[in-house]
C-alpha positions as a Markdown table, in Angstrom:
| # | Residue | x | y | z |
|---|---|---|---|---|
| 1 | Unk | -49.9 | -2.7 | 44.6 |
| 2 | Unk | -50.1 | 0.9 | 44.3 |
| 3 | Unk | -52.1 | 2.9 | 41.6 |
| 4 | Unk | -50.4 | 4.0 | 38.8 |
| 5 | Unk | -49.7 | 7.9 | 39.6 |
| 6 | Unk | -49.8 | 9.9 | 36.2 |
| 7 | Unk | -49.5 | 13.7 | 35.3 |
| 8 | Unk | -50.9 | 15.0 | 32.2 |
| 9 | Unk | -49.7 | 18.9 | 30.7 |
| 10 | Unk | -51.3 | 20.8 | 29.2 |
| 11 | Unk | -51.5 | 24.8 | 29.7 |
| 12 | Unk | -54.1 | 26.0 | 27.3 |
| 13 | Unk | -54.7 | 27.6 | 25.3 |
| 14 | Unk | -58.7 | 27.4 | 24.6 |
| 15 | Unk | -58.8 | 25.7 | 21.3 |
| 16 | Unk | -56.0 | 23.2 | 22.4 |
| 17 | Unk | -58.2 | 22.5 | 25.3 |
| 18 | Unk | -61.1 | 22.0 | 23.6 |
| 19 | Unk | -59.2 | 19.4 | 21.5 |
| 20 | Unk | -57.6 | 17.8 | 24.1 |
| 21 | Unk | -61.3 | 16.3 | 25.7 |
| 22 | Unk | -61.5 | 13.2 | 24.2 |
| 23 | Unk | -57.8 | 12.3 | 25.0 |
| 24 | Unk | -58.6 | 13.2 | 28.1 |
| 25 | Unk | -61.7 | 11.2 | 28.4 |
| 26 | Unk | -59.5 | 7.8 | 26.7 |
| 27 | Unk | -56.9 | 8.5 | 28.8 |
| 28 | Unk | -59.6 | 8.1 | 32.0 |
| 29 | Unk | -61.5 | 5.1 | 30.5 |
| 30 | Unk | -58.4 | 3.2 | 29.4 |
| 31 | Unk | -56.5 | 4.3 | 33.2 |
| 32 | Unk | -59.4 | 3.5 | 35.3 |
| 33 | Unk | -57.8 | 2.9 | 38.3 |
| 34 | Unk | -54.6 | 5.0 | 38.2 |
| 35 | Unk | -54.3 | 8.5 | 39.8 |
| 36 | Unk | -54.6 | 10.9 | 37.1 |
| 37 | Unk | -53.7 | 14.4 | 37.6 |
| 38 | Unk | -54.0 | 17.9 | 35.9 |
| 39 | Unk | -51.0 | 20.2 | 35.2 |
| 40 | Unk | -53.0 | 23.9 | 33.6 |
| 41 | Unk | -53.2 | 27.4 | 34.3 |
| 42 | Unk | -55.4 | 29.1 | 36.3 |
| 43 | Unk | -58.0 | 30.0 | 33.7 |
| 44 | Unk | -58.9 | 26.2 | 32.5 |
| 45 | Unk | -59.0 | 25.3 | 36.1 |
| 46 | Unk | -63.0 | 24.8 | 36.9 |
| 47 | Unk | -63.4 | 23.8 | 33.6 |
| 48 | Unk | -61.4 | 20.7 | 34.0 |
| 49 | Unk | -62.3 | 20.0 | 37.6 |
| 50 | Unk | -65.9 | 19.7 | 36.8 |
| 51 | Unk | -65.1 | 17.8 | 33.5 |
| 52 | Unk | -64.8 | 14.2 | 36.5 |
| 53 | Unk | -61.6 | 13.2 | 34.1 |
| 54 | Unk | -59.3 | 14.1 | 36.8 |
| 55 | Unk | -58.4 | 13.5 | 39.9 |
| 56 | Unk | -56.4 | 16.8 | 41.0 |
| 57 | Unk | -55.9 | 19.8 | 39.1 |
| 58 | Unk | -52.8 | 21.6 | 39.6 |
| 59 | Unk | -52.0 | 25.3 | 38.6 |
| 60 | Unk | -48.9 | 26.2 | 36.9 |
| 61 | Unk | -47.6 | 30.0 | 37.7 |
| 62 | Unk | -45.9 | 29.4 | 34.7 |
| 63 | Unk | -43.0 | 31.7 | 36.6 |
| 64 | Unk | -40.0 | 32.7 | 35.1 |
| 65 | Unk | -36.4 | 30.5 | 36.0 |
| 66 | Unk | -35.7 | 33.3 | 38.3 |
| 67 | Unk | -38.5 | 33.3 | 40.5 |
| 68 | Unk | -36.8 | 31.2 | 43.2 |
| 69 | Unk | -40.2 | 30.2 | 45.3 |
| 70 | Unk | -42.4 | 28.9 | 42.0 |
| 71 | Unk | -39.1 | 27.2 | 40.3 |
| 72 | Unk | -38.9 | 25.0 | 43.6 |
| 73 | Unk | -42.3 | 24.0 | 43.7 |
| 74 | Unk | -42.1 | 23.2 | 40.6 |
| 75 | Unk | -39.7 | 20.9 | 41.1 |
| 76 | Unk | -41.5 | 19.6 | 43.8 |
| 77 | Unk | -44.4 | 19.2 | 42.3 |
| 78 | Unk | -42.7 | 17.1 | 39.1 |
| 79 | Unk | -41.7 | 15.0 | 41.6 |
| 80 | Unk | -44.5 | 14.0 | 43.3 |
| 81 | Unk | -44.0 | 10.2 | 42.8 |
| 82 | Unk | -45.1 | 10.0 | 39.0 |
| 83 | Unk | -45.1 | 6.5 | 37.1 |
| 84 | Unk | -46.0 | 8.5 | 33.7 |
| 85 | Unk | -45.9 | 12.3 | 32.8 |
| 86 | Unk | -47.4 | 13.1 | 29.7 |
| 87 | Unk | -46.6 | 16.4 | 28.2 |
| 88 | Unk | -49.0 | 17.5 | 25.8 |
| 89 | Unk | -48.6 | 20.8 | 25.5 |
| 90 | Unk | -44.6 | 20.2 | 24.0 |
| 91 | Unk | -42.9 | 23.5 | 24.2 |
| 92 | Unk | -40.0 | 24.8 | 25.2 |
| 93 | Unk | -41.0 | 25.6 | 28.5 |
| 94 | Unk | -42.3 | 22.0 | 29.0 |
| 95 | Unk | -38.7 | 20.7 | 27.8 |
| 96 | Unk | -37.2 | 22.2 | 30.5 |
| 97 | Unk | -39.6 | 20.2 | 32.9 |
| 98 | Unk | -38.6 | 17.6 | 31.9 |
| 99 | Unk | -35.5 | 17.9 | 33.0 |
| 100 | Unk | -36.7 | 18.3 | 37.0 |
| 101 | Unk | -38.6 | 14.8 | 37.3 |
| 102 | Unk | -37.1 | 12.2 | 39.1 |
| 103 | Unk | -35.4 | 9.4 | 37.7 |
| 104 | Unk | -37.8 | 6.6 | 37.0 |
| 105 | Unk | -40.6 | 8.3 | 36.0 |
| 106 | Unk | -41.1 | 8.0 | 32.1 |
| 107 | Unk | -41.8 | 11.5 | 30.2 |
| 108 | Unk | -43.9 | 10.9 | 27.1 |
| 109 | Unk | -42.9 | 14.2 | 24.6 |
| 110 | Unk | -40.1 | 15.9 | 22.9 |
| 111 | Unk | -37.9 | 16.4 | 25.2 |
| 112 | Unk | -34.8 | 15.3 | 24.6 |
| 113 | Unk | -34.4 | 13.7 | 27.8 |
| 114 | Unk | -37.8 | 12.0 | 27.2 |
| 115 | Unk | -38.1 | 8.5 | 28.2 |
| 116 | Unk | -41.0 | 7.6 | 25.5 |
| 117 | Unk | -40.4 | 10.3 | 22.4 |
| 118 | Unk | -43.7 | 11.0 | 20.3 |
| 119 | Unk | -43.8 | 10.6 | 16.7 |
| 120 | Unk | -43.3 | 12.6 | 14.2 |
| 121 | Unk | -46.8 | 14.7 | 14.1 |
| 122 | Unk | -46.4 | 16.8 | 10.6 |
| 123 | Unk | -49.4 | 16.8 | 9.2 |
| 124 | Unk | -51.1 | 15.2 | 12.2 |
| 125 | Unk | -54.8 | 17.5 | 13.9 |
| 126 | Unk | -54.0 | 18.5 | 16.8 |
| 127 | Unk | -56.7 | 16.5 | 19.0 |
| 128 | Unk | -55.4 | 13.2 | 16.7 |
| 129 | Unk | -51.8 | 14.4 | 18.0 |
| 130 | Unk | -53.4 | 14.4 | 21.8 |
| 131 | Unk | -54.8 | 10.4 | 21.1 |
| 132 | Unk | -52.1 | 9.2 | 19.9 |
| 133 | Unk | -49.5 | 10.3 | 22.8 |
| 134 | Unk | -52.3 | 9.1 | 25.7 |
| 135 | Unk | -52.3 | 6.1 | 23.6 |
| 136 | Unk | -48.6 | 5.6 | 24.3 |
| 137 | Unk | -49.1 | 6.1 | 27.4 |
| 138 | Unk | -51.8 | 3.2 | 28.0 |
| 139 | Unk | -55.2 | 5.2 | 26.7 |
| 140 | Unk | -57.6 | 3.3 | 24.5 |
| 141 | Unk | -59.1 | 5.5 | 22.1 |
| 142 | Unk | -62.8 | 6.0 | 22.3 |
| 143 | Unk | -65.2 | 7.1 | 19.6 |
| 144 | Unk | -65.0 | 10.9 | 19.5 |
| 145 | Unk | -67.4 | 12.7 | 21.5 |
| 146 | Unk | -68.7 | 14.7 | 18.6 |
| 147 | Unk | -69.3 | 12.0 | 16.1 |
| 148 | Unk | -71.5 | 10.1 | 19.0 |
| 149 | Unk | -73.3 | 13.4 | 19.1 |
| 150 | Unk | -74.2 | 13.7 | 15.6 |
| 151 | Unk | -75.0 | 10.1 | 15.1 |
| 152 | Unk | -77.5 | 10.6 | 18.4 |
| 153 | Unk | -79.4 | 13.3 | 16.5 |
| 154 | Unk | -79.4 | 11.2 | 13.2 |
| 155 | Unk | -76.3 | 12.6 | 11.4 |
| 156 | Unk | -74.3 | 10.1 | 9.4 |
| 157 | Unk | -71.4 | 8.7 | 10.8 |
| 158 | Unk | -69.5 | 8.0 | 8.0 |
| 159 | Unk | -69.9 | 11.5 | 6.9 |
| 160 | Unk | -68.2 | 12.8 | 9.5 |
| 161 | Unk | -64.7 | 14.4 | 8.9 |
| 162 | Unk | -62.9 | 15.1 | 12.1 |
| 163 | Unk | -60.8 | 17.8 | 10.6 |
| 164 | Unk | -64.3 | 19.8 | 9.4 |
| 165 | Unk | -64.4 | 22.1 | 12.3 |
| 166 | Unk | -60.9 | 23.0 | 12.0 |
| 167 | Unk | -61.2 | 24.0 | 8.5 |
| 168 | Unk | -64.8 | 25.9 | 8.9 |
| 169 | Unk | -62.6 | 28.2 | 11.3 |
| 170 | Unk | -59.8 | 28.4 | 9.4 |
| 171 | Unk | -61.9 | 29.6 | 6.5 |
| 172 | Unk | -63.9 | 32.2 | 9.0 |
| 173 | Unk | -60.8 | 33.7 | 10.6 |
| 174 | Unk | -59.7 | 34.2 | 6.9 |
| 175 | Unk | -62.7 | 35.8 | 6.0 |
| 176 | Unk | -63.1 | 38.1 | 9.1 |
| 177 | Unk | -59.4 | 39.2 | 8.1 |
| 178 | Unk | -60.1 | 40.1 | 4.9 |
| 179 | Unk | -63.0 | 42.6 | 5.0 |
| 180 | Unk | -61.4 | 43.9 | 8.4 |
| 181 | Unk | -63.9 | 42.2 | 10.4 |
| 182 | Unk | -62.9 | 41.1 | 14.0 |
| 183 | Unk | -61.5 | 37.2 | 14.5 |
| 184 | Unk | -65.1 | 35.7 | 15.7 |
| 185 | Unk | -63.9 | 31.7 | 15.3 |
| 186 | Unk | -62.9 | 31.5 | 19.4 |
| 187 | Unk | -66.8 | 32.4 | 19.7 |
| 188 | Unk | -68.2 | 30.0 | 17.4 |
| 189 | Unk | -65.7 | 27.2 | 18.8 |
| 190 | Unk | -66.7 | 28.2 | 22.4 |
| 191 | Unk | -70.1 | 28.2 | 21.5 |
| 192 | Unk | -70.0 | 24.8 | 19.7 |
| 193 | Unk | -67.7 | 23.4 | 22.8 |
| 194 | Unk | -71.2 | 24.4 | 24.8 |
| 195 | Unk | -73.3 | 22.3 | 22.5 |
| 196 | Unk | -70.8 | 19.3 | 22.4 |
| 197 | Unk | -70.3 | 19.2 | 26.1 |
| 198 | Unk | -72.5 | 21.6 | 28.2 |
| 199 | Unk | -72.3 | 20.1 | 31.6 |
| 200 | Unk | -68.2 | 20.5 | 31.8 |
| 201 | Unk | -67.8 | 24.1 | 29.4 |
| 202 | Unk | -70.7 | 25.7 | 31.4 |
| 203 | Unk | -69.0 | 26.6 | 34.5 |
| 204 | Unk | -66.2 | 27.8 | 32.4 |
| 205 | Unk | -68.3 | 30.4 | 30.6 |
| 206 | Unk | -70.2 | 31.5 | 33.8 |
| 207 | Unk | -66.8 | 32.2 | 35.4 |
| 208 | Unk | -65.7 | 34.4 | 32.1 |
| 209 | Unk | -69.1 | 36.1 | 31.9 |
| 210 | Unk | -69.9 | 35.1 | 28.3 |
């Protein structure tokens, strides 16, 4: 029997990537054997080659409809034999995809065409949002990565609040607007990314110079 061939979406940006790492990772642990690919742009792509959660990473142009060459690989690409495609990143772009995979192949999304449609997320973190569609699509959650880190350096666990990082950047990027300061919550969350998971986010900063 051949492995289970699955195609995960997800284009960016940063933040959404970020979030995205322990659905990743459950989507790995609970899919051990299956073929799990990639679909990003170009600027995510050593970070998530080096992150050992996938086994291809493929580049989206991201081309317009009229750009004949990248439209047909595209295509081709979407149908590269997938049992599951699992579109995370849920735009309108992505709906259109969806409409160029070959019958068979289940798309977990919004799509109207989609096979397997997600729930309704008002209300919903983003990275819980990311879970929860893997999850559909045969993940088992695992313990986030940054409550294991805190416990390991004696921090609670039950004190942790998943949504706490979200809200400390909210509240910064409100304050830089206000006294005209510049936005500096993509720093902080890059340089907290390094801290949760340096092995996989250091490459990524080499490559941007930061």
């Amino acid at each position: 029997m051949m492995n289970e061939r699955i195609l995960l979406i997800k284009h960016g940006a940063l933040g959404d990537i970020i979030q995205g790492f322990d659905a990743f990772d459950s989507l790995r642990k609970g899919c051990p054997d299956a073929h799990i690919s990639l679909l990003t742009t170009k600027p995510y792509e050593k970070l998530m080659k080096s992150s050992n959660w996938f086994d291809e990473v493929l580049i989206d142009q991201r081309a317009t409809a009229w750009n004949i060459f990248q439209t047909l690989r595209l295509k081709s690409l979407l149908r590269m034999g997938w049992d599951k495609i699992i579109d995370l990143q849920c735009s309108k772009r992505t709906a259109n995809y969806a409409r160029l995979v070959s019958k068979g192949t289940r798309w977990f999304g919004i799509a109207p065409n989609a096979t397997d449609f997600m729930p309704d997320f008002t209300g919903i973190t983003n990275r819980q949002r990311m879970l929860t569609a893997v999850c559909m699509a045969g993940a088992t959650e695992i313990e986030p990565d940054l409550l294991r880190r805190a416990e390991s350096i004696g921090v609670d666990g039950d004190s942790y609040d998943e949504n706490e990082l979200d809200i400390m950047a909210t509240e910064l990027k409100d304050l830089c607007n206000s006294n005209g300061l510049p936005d500096l919550s993509e720093k902080i969350e890059m340089l907290l990314t390094y801290i949760m998971f340096p092995n996989i986010a250091l490459p990524f900063f080499k490559e941007l110079d930061i």
